[in-house]
C-alpha positions in Angstrom: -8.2 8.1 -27.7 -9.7 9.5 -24.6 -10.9 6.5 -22.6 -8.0 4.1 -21.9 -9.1 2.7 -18.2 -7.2 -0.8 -18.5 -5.6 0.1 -15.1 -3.0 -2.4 -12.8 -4.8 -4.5 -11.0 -5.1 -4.7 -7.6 -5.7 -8.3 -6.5 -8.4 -7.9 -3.8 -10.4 -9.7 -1.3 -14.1 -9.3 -1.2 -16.5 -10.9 1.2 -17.9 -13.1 -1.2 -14.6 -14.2 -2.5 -13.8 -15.4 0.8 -16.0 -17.9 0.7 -15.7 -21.5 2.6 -13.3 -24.0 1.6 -15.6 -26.4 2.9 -13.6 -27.5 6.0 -15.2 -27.0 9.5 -18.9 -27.7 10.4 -20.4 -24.7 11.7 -18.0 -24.1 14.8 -20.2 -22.9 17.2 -20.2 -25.9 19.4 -15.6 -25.3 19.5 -14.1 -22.4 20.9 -12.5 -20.6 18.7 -8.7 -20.6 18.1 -6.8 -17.3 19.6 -6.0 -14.9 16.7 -2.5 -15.2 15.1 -0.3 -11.8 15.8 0.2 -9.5 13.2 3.9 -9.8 13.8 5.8 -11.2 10.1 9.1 -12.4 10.2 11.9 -13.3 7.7 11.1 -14.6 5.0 8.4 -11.3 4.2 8.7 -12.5 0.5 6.6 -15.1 -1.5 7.6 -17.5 -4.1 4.5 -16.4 -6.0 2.0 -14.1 -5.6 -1.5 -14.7 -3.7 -5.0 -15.6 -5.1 -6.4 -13.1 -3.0 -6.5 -15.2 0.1 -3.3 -17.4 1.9 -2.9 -20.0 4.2 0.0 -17.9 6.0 1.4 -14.9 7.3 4.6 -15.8 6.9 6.7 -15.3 3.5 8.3 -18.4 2.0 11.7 -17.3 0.7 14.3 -15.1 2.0 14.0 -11.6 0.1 17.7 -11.5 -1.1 15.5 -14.6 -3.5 14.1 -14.4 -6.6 10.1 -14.0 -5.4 7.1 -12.4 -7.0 5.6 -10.4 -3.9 6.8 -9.0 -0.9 4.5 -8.3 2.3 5.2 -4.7 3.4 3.1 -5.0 6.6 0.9 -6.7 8.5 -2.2 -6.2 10.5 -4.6 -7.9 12.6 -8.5 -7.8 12.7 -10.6 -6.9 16.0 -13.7 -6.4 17.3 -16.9 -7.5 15.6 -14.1 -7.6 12.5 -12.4 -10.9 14.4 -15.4 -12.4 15.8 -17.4 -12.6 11.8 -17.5 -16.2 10.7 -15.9 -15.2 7.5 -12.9 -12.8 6.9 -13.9 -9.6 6.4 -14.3 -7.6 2.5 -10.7 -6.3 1.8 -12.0 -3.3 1.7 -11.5 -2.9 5.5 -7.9 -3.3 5.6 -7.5 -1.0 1.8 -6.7 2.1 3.0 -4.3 1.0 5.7 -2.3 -1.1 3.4 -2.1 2.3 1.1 -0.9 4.3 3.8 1.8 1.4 4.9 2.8 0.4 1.6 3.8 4.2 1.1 5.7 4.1 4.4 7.8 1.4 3.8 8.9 2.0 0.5 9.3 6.0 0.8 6.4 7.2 -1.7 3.0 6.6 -3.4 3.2 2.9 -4.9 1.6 4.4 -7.8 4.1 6.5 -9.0 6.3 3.3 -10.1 6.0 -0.3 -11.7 4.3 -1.7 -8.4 0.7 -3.3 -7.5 -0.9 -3.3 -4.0 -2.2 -6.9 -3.2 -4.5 -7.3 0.4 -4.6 -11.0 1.4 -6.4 -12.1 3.7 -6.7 -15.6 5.3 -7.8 -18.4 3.4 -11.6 -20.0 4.9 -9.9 -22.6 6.3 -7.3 -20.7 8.2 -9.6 -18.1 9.1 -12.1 -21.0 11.0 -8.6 -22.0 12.5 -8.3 -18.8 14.6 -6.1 -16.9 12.1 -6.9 -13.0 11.9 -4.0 -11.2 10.1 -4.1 -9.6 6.7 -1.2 -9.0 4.4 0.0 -5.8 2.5 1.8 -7.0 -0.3 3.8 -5.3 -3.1 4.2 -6.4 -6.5 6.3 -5.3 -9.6 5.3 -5.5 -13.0 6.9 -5.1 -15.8 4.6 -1.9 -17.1 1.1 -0.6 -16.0 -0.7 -0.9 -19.2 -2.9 -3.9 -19.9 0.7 -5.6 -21.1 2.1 -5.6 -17.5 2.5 -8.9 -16.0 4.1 -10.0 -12.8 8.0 -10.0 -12.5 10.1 -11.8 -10.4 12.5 -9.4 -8.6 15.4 -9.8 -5.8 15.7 -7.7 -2.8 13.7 -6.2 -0.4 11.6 -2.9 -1.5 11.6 -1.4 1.7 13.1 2.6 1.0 13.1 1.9 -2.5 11.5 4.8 -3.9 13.2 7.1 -0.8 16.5 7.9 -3.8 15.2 7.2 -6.8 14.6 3.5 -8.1 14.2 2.2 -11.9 10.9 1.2 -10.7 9.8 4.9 -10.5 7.9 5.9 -13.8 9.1 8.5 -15.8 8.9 8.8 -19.8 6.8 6.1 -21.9 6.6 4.9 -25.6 2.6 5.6 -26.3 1.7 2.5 -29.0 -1.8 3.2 -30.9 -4.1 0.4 -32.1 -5.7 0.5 -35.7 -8.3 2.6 -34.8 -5.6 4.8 -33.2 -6.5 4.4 -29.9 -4.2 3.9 -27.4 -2.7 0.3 -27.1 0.2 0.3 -24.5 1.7 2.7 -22.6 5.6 1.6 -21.9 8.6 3.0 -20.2 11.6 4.4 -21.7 14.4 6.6 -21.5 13.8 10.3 -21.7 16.4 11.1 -23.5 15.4 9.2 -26.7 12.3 9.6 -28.8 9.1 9.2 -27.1 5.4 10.7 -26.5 4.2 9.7 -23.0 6.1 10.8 -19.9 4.3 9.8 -16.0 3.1 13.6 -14.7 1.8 11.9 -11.2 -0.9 10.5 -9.4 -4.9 12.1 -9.3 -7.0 10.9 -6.3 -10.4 11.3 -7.4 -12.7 12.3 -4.5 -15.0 10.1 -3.1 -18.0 12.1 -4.5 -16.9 10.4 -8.3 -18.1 7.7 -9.1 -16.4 4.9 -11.6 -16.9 6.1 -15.3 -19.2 4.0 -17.2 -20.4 6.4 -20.0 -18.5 8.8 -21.4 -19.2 11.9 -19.4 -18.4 10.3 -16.3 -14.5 10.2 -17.9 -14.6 14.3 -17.8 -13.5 14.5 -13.9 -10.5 12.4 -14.7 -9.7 14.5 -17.8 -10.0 17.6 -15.9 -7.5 16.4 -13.0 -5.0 14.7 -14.4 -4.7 17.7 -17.0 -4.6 19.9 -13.7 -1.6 17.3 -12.7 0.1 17.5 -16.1 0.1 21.5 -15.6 1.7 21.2 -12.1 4.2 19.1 -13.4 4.7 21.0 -16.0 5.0 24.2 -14.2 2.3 25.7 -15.8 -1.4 26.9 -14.6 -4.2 25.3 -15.7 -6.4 27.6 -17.2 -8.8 27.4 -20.8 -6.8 26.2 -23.6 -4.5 23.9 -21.5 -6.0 21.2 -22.8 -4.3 21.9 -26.4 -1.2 21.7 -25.6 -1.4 17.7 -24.5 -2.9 14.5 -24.7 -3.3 12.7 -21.6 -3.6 9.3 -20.5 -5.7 8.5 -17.3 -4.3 4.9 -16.2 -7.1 4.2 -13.3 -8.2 1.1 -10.9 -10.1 -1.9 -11.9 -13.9 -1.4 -10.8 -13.1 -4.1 -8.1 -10.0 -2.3 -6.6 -12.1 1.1 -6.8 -14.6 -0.6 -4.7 -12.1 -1.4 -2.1 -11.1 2.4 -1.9 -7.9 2.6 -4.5 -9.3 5.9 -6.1 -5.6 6.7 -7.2 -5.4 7.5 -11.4 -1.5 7.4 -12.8 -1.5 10.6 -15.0 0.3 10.7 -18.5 1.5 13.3 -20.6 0.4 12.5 -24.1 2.5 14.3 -27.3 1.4 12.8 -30.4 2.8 15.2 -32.7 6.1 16.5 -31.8 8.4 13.7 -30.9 9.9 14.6 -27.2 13.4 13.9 -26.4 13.8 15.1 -22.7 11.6 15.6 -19.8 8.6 17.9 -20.1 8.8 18.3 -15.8 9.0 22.2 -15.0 9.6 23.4 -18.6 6.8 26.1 -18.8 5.0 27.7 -21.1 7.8 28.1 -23.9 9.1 23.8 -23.3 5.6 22.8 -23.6 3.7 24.5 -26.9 0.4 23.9 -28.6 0.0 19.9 -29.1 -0.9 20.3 -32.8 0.0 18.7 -36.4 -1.3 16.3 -39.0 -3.3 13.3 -37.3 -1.1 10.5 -38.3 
């Protein structure tokens, strides 16, 4: 298996998906509503998590609640951005929300069970004079195609700063009948396992999102040039025998809106592993050979 893409999911806004809710009648007759600060406060948590767009700011339960989604900050559109009849594409607001997101919670949000949501305001509260958008963070429960939403207590802000059980680290690699890989889920590292989280590749703007098979070679080549860091080892010809590896990217929508980050994966499929692979060298981390099972 060389192509398993199905990535976490970044629930997006785009400018389409904005839309009208059908309320208001043009609205160029009414002047328009003053914008909304960008200034959230308690509750920061939701209930549920956002279809892409929300009628508020403001959370709906207290954090210290059970709740789905947590908005780690807040900004609000200007310029041209504020004055567009229609909330601008997600897009806009992506990269800020990355950089926040990693602020607040003291690392990448890729490097643990988390999803970046943007929300923006829904048509109707947008035509009201409402000009935030939302950052929100979600957990999951894995960031394979099996991950779904869980519902957590507490706030995540440092969470990642001293280590959190959200962080990934080794993985149980499950294969479908044509051996390809199925799921990709956490586990211990000190039991049998084949997968372990090397880090996080940021593909440079200049690739573009694989469609046919040589456009996966870029994210072969770095995250196997991640695996080697983390490894402790230098990537030069005939890395590439001694490990599988597991590029977990972006959906083709959340790549549009900027998320160019790919989780990386060790993959050991015939040697069972029993401890952490992370700074082992060249004598912890041998050929990756055997019988295909």
């Amino acid at each position: 298996m060389r192509r398993w893409t199905a990535a976490v999911v970044v629930l997006v806004m785009t400018s389409a998906a904005c839309g009208t809710d059908g309320g208001g009648g043009g609205g160029s007759a009414a002047a328009p509503a003053p914008p909304v600060a960008a200034s959230p406060s308690p509750p920061r948590c939701h209930a549920q998590v956002a279809a892409r767009t929300a009628d508020a700011l403001e959370g709906t339960v207290d954090c210290a609640a059970s709740h789905q989604a947590e908005t780690v900050h807040s900004g609000t559109f200007t310029g041209a951005d504020a004055d567009a009849a229609e909330a601008p594409p997600a897009s806009t607001v992506f990269g800020e929300c990355d950089k926040q997101a990693a602020a607040t919670i003291g690392a990448d949000w890729r490097v643990a069970r988390l999803r970046l949501d943007v929300v923006l305001p829904a048509a109707g509260a947008w035509q009201a004079g409402q000009r935030w958008y939302r950052c929100d963070l979600v957990e999951l429960t894995g960031v394979g195609p099996d991950g779904k939403v869980a519902a957590r207590s507490g706030s995540l802000a440092g969470a990642l700063i001293d280590g959190s059980p959200l962080l990934l680290r080794c993985a149980l690699v499950k294969l479908d009948k044509r051996k390809n890989v199925e799921t990709v889920a956490d586990s211990a590292c000190d039991v049998k396992h084949e997968g372990e989280f090397a880090g996080v590749w940021t593909a440079p703007r200049k690739v573009r999102y694989p469609v046919k098979d040589r456009d996966y070679v870029p994210f072969y080549e770095g995250c196997l040039k991640t695996i080697a860091a983390y490894v402790n080892m230098p990537f030069e010809p005939g890395f590439a025998a001694r490990t599988g590896y597991i590029p977990v990217m972006a959906t083709k929508d959340a790549w549009t809106l900027g998320d160019r980050g790919v989780r990386c994966f060790i993959w050991i499929r015939f040697r069972p592993l029993t401890a952490s692979t992370k700074g082992v060298g060249e004598k912890g981390f041998p050929a990756n050979v055997g019988l295909p099972s």
